[in-house]
N, C-alpha and C positions, 0 to 999 in steps of 0.2 A: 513587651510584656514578659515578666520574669517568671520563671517555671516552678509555684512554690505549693509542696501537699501539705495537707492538713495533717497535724499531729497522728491521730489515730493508722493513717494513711502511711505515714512517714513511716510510725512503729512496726506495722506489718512489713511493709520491702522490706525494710533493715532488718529484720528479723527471718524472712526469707532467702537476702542478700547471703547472712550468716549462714545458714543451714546448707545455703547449696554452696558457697565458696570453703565453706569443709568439706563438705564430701568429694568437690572436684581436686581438692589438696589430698584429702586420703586417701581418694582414686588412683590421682597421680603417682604418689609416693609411692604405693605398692606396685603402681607396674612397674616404673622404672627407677635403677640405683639413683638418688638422690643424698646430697650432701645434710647434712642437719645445718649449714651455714644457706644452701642456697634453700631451703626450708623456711627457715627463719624469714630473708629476702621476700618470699612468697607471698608469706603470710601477712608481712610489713604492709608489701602493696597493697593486699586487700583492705587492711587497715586504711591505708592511706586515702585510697580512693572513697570508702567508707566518709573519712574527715571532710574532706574535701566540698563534699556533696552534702556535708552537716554546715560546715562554713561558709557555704555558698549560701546558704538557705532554701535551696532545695529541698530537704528531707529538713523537719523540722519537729526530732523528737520530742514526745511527754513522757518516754518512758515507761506506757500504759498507764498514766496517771501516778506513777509510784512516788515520785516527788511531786512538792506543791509546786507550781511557776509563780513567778514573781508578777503583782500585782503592781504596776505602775499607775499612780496617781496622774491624772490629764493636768 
């Protein structure tokens, strides 16, 4: 059994995903010298692992309904 949230579900993590992987980045950067190259890296990751878990289908955003989804005919 494959591990998939419902839209509205999806939208919330991701969007709490976002809020705390800045703050943990802003956190970071101010305590310690950091490069704006290994910054970047950082932030790539969170991206990445973000995709990933979108491609998976896991997280399966609506985008709070802001776009329509595509209706596929049976």
């Amino acid at each position: 059994m494959k591990l998939r949230l419902n839209p509205l579900i999806s939208d919330i993590v991701i969007c709490i995903y976002v809020i705390v992987s800045l703050y943990f980045r802003f956190k970071f950067e101010n305590e310690t010298p950091i490069s704006p190259l290994n910054s970047i890296v950082m932030g790539a990751c969170f991206v990445i692992i973000l995709w990933v878990l979108i491609k998976l289908k896991v997280l399966n955003p609506n985008w709070f309904g802001l776009f329509k989804t595509k209706n596929t005919k049976p």
